[in-house]
C-alpha positions as CSV (number, residue, x, y, z in Angstrom):
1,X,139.6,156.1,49.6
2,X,139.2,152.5,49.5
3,X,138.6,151.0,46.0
4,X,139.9,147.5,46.1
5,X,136.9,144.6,47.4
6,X,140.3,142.8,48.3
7,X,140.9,145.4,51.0
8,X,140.9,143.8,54.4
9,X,138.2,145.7,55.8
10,X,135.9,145.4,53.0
11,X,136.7,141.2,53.5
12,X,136.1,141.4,57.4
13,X,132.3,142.8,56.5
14,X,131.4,140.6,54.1
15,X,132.6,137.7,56.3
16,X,130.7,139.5,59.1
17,X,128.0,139.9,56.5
18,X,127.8,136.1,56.1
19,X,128.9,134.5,59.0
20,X,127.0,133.8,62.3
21,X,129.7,132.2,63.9
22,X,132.1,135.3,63.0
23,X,129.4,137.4,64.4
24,X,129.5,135.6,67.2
25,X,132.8,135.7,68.4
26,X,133.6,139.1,67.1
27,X,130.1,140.3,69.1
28,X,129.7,142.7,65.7
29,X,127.2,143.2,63.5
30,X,126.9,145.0,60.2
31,X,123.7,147.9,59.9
32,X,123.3,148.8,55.9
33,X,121.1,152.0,54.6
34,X,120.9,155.4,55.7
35,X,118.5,155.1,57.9
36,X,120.1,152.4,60.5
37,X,123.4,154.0,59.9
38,X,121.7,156.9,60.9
39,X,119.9,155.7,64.1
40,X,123.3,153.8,64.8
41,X,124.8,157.4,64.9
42,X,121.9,159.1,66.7
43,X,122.1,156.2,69.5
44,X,124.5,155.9,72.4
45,X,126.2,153.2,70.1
46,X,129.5,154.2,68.4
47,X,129.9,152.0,65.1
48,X,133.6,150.6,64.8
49,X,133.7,152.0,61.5
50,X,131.6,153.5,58.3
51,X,132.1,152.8,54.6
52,X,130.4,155.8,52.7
53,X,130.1,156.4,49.0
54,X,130.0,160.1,48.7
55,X,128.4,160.4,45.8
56,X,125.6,158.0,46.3
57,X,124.6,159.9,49.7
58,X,124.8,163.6,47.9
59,X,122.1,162.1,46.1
60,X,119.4,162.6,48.7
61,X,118.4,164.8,51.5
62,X,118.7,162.1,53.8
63,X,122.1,160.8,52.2
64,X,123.1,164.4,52.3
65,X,122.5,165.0,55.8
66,X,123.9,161.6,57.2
67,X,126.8,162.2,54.7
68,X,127.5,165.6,56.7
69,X,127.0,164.0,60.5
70,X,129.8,160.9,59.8
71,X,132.0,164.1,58.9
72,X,131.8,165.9,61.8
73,X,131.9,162.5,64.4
74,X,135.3,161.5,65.2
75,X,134.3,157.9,64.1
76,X,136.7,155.3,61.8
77,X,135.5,156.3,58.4
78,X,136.2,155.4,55.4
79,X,134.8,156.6,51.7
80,X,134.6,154.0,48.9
81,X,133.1,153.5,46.0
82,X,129.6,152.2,44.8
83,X,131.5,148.9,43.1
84,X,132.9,148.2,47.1
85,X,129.5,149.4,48.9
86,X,128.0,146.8,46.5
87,X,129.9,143.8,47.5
88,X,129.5,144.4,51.2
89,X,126.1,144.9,50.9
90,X,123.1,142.2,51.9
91,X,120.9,144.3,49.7
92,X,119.9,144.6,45.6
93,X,120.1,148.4,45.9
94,X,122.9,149.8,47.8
95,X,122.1,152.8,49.6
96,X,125.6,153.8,49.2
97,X,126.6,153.3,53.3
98,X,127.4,150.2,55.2
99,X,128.6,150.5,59.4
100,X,130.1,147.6,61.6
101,X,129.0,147.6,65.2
102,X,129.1,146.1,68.6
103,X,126.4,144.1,69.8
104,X,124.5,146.5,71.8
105,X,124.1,145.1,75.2
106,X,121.7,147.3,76.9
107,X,121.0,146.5,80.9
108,X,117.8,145.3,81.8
109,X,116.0,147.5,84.4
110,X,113.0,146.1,84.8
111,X,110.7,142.8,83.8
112,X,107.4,144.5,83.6
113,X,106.5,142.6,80.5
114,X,108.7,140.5,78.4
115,X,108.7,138.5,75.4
116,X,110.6,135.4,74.9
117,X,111.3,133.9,71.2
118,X,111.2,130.0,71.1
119,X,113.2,128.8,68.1
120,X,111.7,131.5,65.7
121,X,113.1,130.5,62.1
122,X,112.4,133.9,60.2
123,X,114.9,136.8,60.1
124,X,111.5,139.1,59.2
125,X,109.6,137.6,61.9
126,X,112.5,137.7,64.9
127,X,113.9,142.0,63.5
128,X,109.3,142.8,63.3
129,X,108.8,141.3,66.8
130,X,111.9,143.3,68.1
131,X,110.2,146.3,66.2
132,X,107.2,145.7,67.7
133,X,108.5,145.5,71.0
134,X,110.4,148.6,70.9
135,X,106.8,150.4,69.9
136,X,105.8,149.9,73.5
137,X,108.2,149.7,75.0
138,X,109.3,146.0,76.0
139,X,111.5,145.9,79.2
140,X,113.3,142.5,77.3
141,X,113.6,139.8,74.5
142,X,115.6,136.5,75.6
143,X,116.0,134.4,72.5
144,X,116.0,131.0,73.1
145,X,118.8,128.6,71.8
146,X,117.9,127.6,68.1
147,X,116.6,130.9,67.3
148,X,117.4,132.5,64.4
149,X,120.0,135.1,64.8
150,X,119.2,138.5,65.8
151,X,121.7,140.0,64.1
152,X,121.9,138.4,60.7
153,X,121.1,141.5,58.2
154,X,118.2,140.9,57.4
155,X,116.6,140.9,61.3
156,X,118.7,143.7,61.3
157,X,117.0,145.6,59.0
158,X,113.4,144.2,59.7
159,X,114.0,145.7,63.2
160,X,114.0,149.3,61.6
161,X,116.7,150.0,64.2
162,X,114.9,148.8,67.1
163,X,117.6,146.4,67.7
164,X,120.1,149.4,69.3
165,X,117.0,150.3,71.8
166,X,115.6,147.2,73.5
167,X,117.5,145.4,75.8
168,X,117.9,141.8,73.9
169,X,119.5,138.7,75.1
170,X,120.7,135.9,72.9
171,X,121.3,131.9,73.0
172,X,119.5,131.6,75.8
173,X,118.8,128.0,77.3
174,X,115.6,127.0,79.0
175,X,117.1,127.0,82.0
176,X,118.6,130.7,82.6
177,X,115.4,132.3,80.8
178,X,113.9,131.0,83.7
179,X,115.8,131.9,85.8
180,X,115.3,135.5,84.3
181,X,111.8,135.6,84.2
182,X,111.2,134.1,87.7
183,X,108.2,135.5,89.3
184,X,106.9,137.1,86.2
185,X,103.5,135.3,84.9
186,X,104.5,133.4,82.2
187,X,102.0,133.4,79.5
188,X,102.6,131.6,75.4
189,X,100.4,132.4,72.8
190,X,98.6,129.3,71.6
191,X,95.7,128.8,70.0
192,X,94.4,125.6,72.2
193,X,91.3,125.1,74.1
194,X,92.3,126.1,77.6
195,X,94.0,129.1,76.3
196,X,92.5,132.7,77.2
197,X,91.4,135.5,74.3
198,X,94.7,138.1,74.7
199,X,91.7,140.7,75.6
200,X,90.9,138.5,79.2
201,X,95.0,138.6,80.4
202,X,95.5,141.3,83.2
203,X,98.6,142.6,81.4
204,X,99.3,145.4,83.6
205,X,101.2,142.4,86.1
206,X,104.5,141.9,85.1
207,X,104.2,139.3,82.4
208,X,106.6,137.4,80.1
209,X,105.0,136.3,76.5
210,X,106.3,133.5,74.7
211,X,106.3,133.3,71.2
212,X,106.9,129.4,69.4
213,X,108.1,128.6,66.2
214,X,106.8,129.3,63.6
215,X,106.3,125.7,61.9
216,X,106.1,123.6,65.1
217,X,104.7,126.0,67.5
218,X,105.7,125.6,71.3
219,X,108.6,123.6,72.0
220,X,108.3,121.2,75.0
221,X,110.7,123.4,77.4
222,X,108.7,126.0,76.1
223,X,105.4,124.7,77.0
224,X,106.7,123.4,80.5
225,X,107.7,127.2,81.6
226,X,104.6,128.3,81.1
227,X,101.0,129.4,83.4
228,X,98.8,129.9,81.1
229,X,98.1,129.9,77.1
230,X,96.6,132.7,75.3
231,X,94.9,133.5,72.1
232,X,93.9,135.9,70.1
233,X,90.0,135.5,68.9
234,X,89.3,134.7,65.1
235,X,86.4,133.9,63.2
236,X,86.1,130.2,62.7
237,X,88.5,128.5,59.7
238,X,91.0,130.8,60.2
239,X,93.9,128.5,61.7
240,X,96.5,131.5,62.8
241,X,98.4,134.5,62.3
242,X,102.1,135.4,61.8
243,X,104.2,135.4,64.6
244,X,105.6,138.6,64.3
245,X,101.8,139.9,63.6
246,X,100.3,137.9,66.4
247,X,103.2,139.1,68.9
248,X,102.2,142.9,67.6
249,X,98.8,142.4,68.8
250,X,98.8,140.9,71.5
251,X,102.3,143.6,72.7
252,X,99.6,146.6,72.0
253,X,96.7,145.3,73.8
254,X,99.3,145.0,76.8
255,X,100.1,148.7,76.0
256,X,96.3,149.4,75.8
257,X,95.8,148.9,79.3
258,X,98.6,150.3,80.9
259,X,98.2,153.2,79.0
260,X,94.5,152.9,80.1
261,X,95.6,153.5,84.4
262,X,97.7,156.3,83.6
């Protein structure tokens, strides 16, 4: 059992933990909670290795259960104690399990629809879009350079595990995404005067959505890549939504009608 916080694997995850460039170089991430250990476990993704209180997990059904399925997989495990789960943890309350990872790098098969992330600042905003996209079923994310990173914890966890299902590329420049995208309709969500209500776009074409910053909007590059602008309609005084909220909406009324010709 590992006890001491001075124990090198319990310093690799906290510099993991804190570190982009680490993350980076390593291509690791670190998942924290019982339920994305659990869907890291469930997924075709095997973790490089599991911390675990035992006691804490005995504690609940769901703790119980995951506690019982990092027994019987032939994974680098470790227990420890709630003290070490503590200081590797990105979290107030510890759910008593922390996992180290690969980047998942799943292929991309098709570009049916897309969304692209211009320089998007928030860690909730980037893991909810990801979410999001997962919900219906996204083909790809490219995240532009300057975006914030995708697998910091706390996208991590605002992805709900999403993150180990969509095919997601990272540090992406202008350039390659498009590259990528090229002959997909290229549409970014702006709330301008020659941009389109999201309910008047023929989604069912393969289409790429960008998505700006959250402060600034469109970058240049951004707003050179792209055909045409779209909005989704508000009553007057209302100047815009989240990102990560507009992106749902505008994601499920994609869904809507493809769902619609089936």
């Amino acid at each position: 059992m590992i006890q001491s916080t001075a124990n090198p694997q319990v310093r690799f995850i906290r510099s993991l933990r804190d570190d982009r460039s680490l993350r980076r170089s390593e291509r690791m991430f670190v998942l924290e909670g019982v339920r994305l250990v659990g869907d890291l476990l469930a997924s075709q993704h095997t973790p490089h290795f599991v911390l675990y209180d035992p006691e804490q997990l005995q504690q609940t059904a769901a703790g119980h259960a995951l506690l019982q399925t990092i027994a019987a997989n032939n994974i680098p495990q470790s227990p420890t104690t709630a003290a070490v789960i503590k200081a590797v943890s990105d979290t107030n309350s510890p759910q008593g399990v922390v996992a180290v990872a690969r980047w998942p790098e799943l292929p991309i098969t098709s570009q049916h629809l897309v969304v692209i992330c211009d320089e998007i600042q928030d860690p909730g905003n980037l893991g909810t879009i990801i979410r999001s996209a997962d919900a219906v079923g996204v083909d790809a994310i490219y995240c532009s350079v300057g975006c914030v990173d995708a697998f910091a914890p706390k996208t991590v966890r605002a992805s709900m595990g999403s993150i180990m299902r969509v095919p997601l590329r990272t540090d992406m420049t202008w350039d390659h995404i498009t590259q990528q995208v090229h002959g997909v309709v290229i549409y970014a969500a702006d709330g301008g005067t020659i941009s389109q209500p999201h309910t008047a776009i023929n989604w069912r074409q393969p289409s790429a959505l960008i998505v700006g910053n959250e402060a600034r909007g469109l970058g240049t590059v951004a707003r050179s890549a792209t055909q045409h602008y779209v909005h989704i309609p508000m009553r007057p005084g209302i100047e815009s939504l989240n990102a990560a909220m507009a992106t749902t909406i505008m994601l499920f009324e994609a869904q809507r009608q493809r769902l619609a010709d089936k």
